[in-house]
TIFITI-820539 format. One record per residue (C-alpha): residue number from 1; chain; y, x, z. Coordinates in Angstrom, 1 decimal. Example, Ala and Ser with C-alpha at 12.3 -4.5 7.8 and 13.67 -1.06 7.14 Angstrom:
REM residues 2
<atom><vose>1</vose><vextor>A</vextor><c2>-4.5</c2><c1>12.3</c1><c3>7.8</c3></atom>
<atom><vose>2</vose><vextor>A</vextor><c2>-1.1</c2><c1>13.7</c1><c3>7.1</c3></atom>
REM end
This chain:
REM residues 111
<atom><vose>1</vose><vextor>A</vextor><c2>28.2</c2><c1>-20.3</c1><c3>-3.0</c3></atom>
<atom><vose>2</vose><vextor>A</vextor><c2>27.7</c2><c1>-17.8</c1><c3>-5.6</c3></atom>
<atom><vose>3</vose><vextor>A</vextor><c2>28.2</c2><c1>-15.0</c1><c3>-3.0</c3></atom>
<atom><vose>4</vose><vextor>A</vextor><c2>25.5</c2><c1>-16.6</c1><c3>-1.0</c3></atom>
<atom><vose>5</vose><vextor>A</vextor><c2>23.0</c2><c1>-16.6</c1><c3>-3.5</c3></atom>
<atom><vose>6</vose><vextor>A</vextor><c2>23.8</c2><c1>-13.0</c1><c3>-4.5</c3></atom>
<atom><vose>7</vose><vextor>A</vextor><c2>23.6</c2><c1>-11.5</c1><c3>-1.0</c3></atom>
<atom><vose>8</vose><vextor>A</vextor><c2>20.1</c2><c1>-13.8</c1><c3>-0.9</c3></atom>
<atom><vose>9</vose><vextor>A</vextor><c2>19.0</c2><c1>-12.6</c1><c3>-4.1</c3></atom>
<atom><vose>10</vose><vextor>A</vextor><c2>19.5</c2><c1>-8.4</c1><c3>-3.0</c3></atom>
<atom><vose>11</vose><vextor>A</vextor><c2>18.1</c2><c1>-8.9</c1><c3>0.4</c3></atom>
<atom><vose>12</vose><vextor>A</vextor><c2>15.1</c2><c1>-11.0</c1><c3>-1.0</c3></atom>
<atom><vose>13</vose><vextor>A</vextor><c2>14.4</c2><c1>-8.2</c1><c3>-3.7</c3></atom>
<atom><vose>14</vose><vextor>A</vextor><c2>14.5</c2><c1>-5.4</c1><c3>-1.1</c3></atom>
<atom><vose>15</vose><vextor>A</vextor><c2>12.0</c2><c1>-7.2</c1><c3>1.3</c3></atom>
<atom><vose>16</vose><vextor>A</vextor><c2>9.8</c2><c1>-7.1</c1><c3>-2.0</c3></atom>
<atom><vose>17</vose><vextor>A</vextor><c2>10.4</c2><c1>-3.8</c1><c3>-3.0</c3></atom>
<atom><vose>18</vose><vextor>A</vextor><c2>8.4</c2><c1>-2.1</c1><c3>0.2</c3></atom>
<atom><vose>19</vose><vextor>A</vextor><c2>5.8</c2><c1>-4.7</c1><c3>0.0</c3></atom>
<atom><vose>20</vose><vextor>A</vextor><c2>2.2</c2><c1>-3.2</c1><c3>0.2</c3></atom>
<atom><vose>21</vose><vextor>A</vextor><c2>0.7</c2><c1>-5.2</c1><c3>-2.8</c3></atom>
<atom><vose>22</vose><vextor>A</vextor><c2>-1.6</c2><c1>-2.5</c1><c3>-4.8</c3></atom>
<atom><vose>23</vose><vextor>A</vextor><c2>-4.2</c2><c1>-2.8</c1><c3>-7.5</c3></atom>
<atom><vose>24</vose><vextor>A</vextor><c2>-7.2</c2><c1>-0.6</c1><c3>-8.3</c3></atom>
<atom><vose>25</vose><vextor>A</vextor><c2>-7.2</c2><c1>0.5</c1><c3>-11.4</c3></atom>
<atom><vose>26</vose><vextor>A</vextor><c2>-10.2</c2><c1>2.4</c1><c3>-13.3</c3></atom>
<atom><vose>27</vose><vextor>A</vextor><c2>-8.7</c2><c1>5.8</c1><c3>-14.3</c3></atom>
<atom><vose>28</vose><vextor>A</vextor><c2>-7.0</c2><c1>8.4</c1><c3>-12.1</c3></atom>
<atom><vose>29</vose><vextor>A</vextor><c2>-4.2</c2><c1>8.8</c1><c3>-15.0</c3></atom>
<atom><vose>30</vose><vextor>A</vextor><c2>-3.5</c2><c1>5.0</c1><c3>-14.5</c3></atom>
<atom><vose>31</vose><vextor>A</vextor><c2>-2.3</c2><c1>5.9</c1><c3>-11.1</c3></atom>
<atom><vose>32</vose><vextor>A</vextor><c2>0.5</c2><c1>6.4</c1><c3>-9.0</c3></atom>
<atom><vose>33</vose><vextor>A</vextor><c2>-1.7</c2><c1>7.3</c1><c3>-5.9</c3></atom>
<atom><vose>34</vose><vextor>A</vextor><c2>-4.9</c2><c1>9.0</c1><c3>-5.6</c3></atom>
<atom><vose>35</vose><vextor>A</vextor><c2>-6.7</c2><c1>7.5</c1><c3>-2.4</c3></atom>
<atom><vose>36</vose><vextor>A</vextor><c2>-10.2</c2><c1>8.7</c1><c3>-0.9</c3></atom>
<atom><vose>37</vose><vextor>A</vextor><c2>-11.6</c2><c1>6.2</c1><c3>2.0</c3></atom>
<atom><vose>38</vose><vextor>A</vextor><c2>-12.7</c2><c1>8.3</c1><c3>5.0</c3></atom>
<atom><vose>39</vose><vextor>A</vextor><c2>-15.5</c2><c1>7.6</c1><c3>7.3</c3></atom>
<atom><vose>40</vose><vextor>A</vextor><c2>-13.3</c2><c1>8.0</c1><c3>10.7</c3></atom>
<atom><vose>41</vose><vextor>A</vextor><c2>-10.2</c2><c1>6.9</c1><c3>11.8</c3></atom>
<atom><vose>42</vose><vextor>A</vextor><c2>-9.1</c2><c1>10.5</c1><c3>12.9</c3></atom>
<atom><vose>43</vose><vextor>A</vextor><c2>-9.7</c2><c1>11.6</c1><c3>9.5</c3></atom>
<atom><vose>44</vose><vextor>A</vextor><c2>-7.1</c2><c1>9.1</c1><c3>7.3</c3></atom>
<atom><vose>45</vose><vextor>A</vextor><c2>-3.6</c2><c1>9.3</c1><c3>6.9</c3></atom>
<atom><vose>46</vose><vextor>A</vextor><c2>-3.1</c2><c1>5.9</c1><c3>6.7</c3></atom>
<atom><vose>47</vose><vextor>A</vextor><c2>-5.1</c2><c1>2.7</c1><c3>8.7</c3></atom>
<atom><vose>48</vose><vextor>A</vextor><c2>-5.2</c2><c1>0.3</c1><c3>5.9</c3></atom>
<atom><vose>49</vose><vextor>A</vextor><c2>-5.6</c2><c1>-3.8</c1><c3>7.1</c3></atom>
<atom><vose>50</vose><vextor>A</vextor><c2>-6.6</c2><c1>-6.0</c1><c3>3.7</c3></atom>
<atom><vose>51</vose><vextor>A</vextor><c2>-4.4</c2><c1>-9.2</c1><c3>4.1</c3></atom>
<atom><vose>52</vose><vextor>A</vextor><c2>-6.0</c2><c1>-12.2</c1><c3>2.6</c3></atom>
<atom><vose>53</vose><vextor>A</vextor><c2>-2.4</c2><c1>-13.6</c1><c3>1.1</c3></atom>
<atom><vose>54</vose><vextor>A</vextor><c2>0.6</c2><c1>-11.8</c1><c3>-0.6</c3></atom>
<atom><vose>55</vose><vextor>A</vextor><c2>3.2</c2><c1>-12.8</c1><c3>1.6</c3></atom>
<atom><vose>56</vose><vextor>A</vextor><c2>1.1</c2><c1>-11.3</c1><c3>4.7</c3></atom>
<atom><vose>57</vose><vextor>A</vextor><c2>1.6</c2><c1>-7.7</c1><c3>3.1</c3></atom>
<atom><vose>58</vose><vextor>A</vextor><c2>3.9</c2><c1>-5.4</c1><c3>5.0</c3></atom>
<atom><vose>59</vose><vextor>A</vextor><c2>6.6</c2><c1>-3.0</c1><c3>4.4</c3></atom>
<atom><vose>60</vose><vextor>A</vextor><c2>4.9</c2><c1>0.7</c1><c3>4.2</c3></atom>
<atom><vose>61</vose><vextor>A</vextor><c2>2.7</c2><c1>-0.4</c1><c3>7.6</c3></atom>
<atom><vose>62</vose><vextor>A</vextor><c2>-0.8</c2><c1>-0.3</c1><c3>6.0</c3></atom>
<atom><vose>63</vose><vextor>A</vextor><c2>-1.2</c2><c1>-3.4</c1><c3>5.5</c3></atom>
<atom><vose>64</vose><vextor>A</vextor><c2>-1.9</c2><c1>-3.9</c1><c3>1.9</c3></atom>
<atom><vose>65</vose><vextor>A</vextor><c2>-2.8</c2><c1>-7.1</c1><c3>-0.4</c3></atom>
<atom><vose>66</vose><vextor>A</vextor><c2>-4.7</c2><c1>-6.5</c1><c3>-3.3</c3></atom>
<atom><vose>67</vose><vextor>A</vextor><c2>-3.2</c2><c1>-7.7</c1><c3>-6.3</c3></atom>
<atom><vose>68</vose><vextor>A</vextor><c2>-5.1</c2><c1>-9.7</c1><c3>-9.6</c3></atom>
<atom><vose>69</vose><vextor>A</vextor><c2>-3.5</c2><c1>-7.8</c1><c3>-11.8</c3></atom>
<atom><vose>70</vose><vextor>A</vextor><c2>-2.0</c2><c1>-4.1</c1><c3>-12.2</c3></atom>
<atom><vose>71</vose><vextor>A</vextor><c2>1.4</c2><c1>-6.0</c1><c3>-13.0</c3></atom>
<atom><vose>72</vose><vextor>A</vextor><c2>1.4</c2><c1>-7.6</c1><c3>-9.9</c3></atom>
<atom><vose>73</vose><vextor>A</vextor><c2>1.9</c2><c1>-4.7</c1><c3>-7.5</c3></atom>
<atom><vose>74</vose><vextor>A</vextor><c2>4.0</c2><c1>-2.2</c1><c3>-6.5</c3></atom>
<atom><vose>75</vose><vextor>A</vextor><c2>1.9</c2><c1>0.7</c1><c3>-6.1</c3></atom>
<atom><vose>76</vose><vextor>A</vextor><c2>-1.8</c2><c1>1.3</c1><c3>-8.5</c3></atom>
<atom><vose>77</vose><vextor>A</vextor><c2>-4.2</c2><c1>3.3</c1><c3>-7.2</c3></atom>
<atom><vose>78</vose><vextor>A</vextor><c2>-7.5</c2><c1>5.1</c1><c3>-8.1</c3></atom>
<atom><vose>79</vose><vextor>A</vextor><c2>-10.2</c2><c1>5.6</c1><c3>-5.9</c3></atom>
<atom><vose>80</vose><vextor>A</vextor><c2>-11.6</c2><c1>9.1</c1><c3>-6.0</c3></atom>
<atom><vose>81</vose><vextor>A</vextor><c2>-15.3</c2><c1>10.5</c1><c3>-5.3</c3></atom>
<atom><vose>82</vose><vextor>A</vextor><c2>-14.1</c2><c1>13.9</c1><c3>-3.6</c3></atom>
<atom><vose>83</vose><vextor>A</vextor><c2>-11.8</c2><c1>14.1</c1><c3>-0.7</c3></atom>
<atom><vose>84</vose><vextor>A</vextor><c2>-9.9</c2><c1>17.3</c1><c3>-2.1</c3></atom>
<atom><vose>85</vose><vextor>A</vextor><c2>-8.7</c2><c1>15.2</c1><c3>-5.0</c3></atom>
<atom><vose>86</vose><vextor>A</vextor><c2>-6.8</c2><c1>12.5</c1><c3>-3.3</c3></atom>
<atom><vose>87</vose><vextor>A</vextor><c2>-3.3</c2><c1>12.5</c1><c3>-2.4</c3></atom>
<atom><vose>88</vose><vextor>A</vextor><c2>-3.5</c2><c1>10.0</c1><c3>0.5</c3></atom>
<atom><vose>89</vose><vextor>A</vextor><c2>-7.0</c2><c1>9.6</c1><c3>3.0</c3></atom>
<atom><vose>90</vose><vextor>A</vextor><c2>-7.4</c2><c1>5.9</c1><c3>4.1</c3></atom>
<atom><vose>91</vose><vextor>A</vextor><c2>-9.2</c2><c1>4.3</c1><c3>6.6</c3></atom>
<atom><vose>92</vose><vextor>A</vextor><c2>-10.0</c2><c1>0.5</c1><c3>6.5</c3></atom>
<atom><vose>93</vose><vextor>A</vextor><c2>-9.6</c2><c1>-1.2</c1><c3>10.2</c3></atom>
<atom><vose>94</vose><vextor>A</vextor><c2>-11.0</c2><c1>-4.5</c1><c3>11.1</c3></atom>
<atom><vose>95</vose><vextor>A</vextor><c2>-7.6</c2><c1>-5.6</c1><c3>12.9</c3></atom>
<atom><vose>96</vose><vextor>A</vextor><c2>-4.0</c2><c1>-5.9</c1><c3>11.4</c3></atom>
<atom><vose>97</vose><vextor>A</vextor><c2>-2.9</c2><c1>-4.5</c1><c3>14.8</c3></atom>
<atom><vose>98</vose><vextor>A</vextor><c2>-4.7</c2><c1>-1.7</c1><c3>13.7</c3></atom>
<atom><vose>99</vose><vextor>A</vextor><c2>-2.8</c2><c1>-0.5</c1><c3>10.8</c3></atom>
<atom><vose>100</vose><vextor>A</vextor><c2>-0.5</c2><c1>2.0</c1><c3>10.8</c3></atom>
<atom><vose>101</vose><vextor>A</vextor><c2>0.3</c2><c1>5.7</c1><c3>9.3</c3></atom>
<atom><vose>102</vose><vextor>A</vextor><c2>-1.0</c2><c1>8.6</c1><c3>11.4</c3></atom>
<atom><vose>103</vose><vextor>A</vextor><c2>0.2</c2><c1>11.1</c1><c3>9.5</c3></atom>
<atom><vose>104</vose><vextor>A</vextor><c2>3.6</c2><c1>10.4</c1><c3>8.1</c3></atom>
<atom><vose>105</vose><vextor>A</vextor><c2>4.2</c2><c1>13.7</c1><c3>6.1</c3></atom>
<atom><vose>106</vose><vextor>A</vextor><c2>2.5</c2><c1>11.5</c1><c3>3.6</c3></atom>
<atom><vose>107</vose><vextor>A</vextor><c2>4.6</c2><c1>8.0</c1><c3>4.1</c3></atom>
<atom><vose>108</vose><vextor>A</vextor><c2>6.9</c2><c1>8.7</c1><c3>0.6</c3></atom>
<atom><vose>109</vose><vextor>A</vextor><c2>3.7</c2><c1>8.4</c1><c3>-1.3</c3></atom>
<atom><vose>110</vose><vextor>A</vextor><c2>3.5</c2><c1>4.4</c1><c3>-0.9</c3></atom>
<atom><vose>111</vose><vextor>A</vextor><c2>7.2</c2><c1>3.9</c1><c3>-1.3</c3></atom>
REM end
C-alpha cells in the first residue's frame, strides 16, 4: 500500500510540475519570464489559450491558468511595453485548439 501511494504521490507531483499556472506580477525583476503580447499570430512564439479553471491548464502547450496569487504558480511573469525586451512573444487565441508553440527554440523558458 505504501508503495502505491508513493508511486501516486511522484507521478501526481510531476503532472503538476509542467502545469501552465502563471501570475503577473508588477516588476520585471519579480520575473522568471519576460512576455510581450503580439498583434498576429505569425508574430508570437507561443499561442496562449486562458483556461477558466486550474486543473484545465496544460503541460508546456500554451494553455495557461492565471493564478490568485504569485505563490500559486509555477512560472511569474511581467508584461513588458517593448517587444525587444521580452524573452518570449505571445499571442492570445480564442480556441484551446489553438494553442500551441510555434517556435520551440524558446519552449525551456516555461519549464
Amino acid at each position: 500500500m505504501k508503495l502505491i501511494f508513493t508511486i501516486s504521490s511522484i507521478l501526481l507531483f510531476r503532472i503538476n510540475s509542467h502545469a501552465q499556472k502563471v501570475f503577473s506580477v508588477q516588476y520585471a525583476n519579480q520575473a522568471d519570464v519576460k512576455v510581450f503580447v503580439v498583434d498576429y499570430e505569425n508574430q508570437a512564439d507561443l499561442k496562449v489559450y486562458k483556461v477558466k479553471y486550474q486543473n484545465q491548464a496544460g503541460k508546456n502547450d500554451g494553455k495557461w491558468f492565471f493564478t490568485e496569487y504569485d505563490n500559486q504558480a509555477d512560472k511569474k511573469l511581467f508584461f513588458v511595453e517593448y517587444q525587444n525586451q521580452a524573452d518570449l512573444k505571445i499571442f492570445f487565441v480564442d480556441y484551446e485548439n489553438q494553442a500551441g508553440w510555434r517556435n520551440k527554440a524558446k519552449q525551456h523558458l516555461m519549464y
